[in-house]
C-alpha positions as CSV (number, residue, x, y, z in Angstrom):
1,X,130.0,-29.9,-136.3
2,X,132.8,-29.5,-133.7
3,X,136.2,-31.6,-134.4
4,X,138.3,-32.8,-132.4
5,X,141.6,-31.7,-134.1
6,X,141.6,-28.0,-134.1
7,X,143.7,-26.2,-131.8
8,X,142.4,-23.6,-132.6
9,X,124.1,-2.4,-144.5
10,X,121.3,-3.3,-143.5
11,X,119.5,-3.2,-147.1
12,X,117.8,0.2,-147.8
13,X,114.1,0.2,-146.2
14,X,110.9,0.6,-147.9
15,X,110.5,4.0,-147.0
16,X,113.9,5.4,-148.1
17,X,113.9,3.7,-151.8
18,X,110.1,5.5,-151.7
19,X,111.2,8.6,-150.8
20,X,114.1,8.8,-153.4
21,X,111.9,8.0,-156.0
22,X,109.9,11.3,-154.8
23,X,112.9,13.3,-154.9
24,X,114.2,12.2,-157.8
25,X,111.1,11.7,-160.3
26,X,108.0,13.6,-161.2
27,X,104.7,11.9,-160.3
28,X,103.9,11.4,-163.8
29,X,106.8,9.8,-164.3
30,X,106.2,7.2,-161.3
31,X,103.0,6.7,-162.7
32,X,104.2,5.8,-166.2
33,X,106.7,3.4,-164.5
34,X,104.1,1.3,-162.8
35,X,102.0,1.6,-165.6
36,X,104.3,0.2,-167.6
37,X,105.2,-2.5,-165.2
38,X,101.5,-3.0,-164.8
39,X,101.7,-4.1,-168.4
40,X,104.5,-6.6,-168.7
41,X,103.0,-8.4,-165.6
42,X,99.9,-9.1,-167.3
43,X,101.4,-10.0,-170.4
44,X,103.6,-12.0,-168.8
45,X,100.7,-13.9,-166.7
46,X,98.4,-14.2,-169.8
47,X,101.0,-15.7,-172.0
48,X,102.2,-18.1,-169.5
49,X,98.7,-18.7,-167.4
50,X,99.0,-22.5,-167.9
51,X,102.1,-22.8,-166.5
52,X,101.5,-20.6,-163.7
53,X,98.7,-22.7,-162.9
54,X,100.3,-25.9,-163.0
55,X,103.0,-24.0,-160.8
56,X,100.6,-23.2,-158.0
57,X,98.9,-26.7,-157.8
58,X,102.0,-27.7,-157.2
59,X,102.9,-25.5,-154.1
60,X,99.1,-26.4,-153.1
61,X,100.0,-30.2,-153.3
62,X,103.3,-29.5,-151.8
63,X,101.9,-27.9,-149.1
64,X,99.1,-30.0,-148.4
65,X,101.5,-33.1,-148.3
66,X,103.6,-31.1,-145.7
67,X,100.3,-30.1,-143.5
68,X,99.1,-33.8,-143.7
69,X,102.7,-35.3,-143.1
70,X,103.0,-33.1,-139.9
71,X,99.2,-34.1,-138.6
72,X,99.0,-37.7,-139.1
73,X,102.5,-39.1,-139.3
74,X,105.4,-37.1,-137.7
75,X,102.9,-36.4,-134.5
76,X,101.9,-39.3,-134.0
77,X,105.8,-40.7,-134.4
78,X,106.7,-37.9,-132.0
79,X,104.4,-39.3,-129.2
80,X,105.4,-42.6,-129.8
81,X,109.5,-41.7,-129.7
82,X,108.5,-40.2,-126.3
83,X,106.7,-42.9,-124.7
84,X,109.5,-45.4,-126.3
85,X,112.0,-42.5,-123.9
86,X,110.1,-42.7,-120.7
87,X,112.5,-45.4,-119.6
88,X,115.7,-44.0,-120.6
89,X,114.8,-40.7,-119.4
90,X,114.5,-42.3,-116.1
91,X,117.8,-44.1,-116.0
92,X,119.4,-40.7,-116.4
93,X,117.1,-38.7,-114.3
94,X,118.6,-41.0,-111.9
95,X,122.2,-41.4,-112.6
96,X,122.1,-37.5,-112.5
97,X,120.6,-37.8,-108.8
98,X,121.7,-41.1,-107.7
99,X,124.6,-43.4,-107.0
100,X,125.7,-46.0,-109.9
101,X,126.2,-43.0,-112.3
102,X,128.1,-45.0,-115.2
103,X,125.7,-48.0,-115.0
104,X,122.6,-45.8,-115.1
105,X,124.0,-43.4,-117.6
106,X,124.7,-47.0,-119.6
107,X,121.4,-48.1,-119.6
108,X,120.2,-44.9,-120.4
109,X,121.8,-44.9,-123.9
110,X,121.8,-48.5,-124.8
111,X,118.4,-49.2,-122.8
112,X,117.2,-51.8,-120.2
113,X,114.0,-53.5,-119.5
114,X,113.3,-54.5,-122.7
115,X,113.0,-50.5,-123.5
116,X,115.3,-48.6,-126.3
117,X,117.9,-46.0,-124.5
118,X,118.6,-42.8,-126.1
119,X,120.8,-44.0,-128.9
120,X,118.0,-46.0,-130.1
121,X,115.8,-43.4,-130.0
122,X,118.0,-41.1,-132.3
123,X,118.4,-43.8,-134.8
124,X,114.7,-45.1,-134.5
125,X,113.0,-41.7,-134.4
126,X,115.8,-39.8,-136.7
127,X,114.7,-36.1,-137.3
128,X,111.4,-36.0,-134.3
129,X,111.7,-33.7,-131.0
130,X,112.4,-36.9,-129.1
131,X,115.6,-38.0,-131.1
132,X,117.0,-34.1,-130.7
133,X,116.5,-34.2,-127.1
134,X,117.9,-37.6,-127.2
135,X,121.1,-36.3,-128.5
136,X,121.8,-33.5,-125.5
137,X,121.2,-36.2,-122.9
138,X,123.5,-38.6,-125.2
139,X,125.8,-36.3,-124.9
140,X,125.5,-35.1,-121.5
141,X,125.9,-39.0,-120.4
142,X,129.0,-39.3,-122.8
143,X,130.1,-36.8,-120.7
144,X,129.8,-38.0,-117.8
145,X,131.0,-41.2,-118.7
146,X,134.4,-39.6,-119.7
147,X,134.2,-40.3,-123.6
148,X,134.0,-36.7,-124.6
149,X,134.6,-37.5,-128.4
150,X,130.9,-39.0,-128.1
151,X,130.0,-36.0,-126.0
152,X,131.0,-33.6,-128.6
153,X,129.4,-35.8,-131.6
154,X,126.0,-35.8,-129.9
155,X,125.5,-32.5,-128.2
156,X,126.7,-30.5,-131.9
157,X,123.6,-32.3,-133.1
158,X,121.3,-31.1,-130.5
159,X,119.5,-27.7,-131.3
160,X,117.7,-25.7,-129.5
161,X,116.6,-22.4,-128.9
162,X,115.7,-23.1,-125.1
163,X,116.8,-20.5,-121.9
164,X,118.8,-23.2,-120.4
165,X,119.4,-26.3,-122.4
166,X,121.1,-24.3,-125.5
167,X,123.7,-22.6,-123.8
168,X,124.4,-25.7,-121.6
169,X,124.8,-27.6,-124.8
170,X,127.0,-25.3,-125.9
171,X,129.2,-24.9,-122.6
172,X,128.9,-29.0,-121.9
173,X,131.0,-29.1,-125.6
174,X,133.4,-26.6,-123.8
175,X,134.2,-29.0,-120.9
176,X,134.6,-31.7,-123.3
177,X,137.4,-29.9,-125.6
178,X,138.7,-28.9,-121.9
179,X,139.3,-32.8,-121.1
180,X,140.5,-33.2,-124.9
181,X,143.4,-30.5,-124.0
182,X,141.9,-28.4,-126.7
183,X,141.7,-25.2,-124.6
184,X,141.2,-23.1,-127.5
185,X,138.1,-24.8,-128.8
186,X,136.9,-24.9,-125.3
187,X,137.6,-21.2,-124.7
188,X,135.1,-21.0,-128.3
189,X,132.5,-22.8,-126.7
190,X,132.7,-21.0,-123.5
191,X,132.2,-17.8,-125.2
192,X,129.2,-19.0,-127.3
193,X,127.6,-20.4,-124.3
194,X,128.1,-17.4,-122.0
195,X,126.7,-14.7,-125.1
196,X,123.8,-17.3,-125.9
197,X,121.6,-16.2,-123.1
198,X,121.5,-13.0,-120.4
199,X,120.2,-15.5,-117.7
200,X,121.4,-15.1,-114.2
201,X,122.5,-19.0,-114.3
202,X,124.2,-19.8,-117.4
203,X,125.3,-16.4,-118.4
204,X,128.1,-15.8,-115.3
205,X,129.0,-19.4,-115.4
206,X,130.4,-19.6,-118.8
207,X,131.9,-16.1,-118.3
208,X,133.9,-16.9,-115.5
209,X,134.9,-20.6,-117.5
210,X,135.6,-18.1,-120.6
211,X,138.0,-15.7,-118.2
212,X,139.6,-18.4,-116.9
213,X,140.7,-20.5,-119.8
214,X,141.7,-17.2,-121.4
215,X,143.9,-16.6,-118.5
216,X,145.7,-20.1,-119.0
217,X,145.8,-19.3,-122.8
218,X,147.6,-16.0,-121.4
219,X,144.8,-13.6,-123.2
220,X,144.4,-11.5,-120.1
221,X,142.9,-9.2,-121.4
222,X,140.2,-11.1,-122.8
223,X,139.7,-12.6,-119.3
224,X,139.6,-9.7,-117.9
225,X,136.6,-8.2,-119.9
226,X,134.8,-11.9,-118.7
227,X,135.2,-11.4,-115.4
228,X,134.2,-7.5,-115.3
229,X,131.0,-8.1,-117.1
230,X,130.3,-10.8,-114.9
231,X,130.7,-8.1,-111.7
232,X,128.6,-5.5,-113.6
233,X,126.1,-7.2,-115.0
234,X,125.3,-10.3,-113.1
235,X,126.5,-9.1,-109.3
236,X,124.2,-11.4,-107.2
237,X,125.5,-14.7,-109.3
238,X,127.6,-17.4,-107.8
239,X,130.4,-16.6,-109.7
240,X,130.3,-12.6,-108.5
241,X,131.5,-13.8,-105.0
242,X,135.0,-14.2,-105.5
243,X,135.1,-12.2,-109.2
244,X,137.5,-9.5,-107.5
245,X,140.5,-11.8,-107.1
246,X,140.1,-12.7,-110.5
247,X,139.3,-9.4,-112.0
248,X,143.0,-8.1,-110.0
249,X,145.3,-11.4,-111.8
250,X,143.7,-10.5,-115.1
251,X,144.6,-7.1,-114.7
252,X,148.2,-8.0,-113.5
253,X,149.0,-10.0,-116.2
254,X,147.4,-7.4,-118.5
255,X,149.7,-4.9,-117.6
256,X,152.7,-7.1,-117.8
């Protein structure tokens, strides 16, 4: 997890160990050498066939426990964490859209009505979907309500391998180390966010908040290669618009 102090051969295929053992043994040999191996496996199973055995029931029973675990109680506690969100999902959907931001975003993590809010549901429904998703909107709402040590906390435990919500995870920690005057950290975050994903949306945007922290950090260079992949590769972005002026300081204060 983030913290809030820092300032800061392929292995050999298959086919090629094959094709040595061609070139550098006779086929009889390779065949003595898996004869031989042939061997020891079998002795080794018939000497130690009870334990094997027990062995294998084990990984069935393991299995089976995992298969039924999944089926009748963590999908069941999944459905339920999601119905038990409905209503804090709906304060945020609306401080997100709405007016009263920090009192919606409020209820949304402590809850209203008689319903749990999101920090409920990550302690109630530890380890489901529904608590995960729980933490990026805690997070995002921490956010938003300025206490970006919270913000931090919750969205480094959201994963996800999502188009969209990863890297904004990932870039939302960024703006919170910004606020923290951690620029450094932020300018990590930025970069992880921006190389996350090739999306026309989140891609350019956390380039262009990657170039520009780098500039304030004075790595111009750095910026620089930002900004110019945001004008080659993502021209029709937002952030392509006015990438020229930025592209010229970076290369300004390069070549001081």
């Amino acid at each position: 997890m983030a913290t809030y102090s820092k300032k800061g051969n392929k292995p050999r295929t298959k086919e090629e160990i094959e094709h040595n053992i061609e070139e550098g043994s006779t086929t009889a040999e390779v065949f003595n050498t898996l004869d031989q191996s042939a061997s020891r496996t079998e002795a080794f199973v018939e000497k130690n066939q009870k334990f094997i055995f027990i062995i294998i029931g084990l990984v069935a029973a393991i299995v089976l426990g995992y298969l039924g675990y999944k089926e009748y109680i963590a999908k069941p506690k999944q459905v339920e964490a999601m119905n038990e969100m409905f209503q804090a999902q709906k304060y945020f959907n609306e401080a997100i859209n709405g007016v009263e931001k920090d009192s919606l975003f409020n209820l949304a993590l402590n809850g209203g009505e008689g319903k749990y809010g999101f920090l409920d549901i990550i302690k109630e429904y530890n380890g489901t979907p529904a608590a995960n998703l729980a933490n990026y909107c805690a997070g995002t709402a921490y956010l938003r309500l300025k206490d970006y040590k919270k913000a931090v906390e919750h969205l480094s435990d959201f994963k996800s391998d999502d188009e969209i919500l990863a890297p904004l995870a990932k870039g939302n920690i960024g703006d919170a180390f910004v606020q923290l005057n951690q620029p450094e950290d932020a300018l990590d975050y930025y970069e992880q966010a921006a190389n996350m994903r090739t999306n026309g949306y989140t891609a350019p945007m956390y380039l262009y908040k990657a170039g520009t922290i780098a500039l304030e950090l004075g790595k111009a260079d750095k910026a620089l290669s930002h900004f110019q992949k945001i004008k080659d590769e993502f021209p029709n972005s937002t952030e392509a618009a006015t990438i020229d002026v930025f592209i010229g300081k970076a290369q300004v204060l390069a070549n001081k």
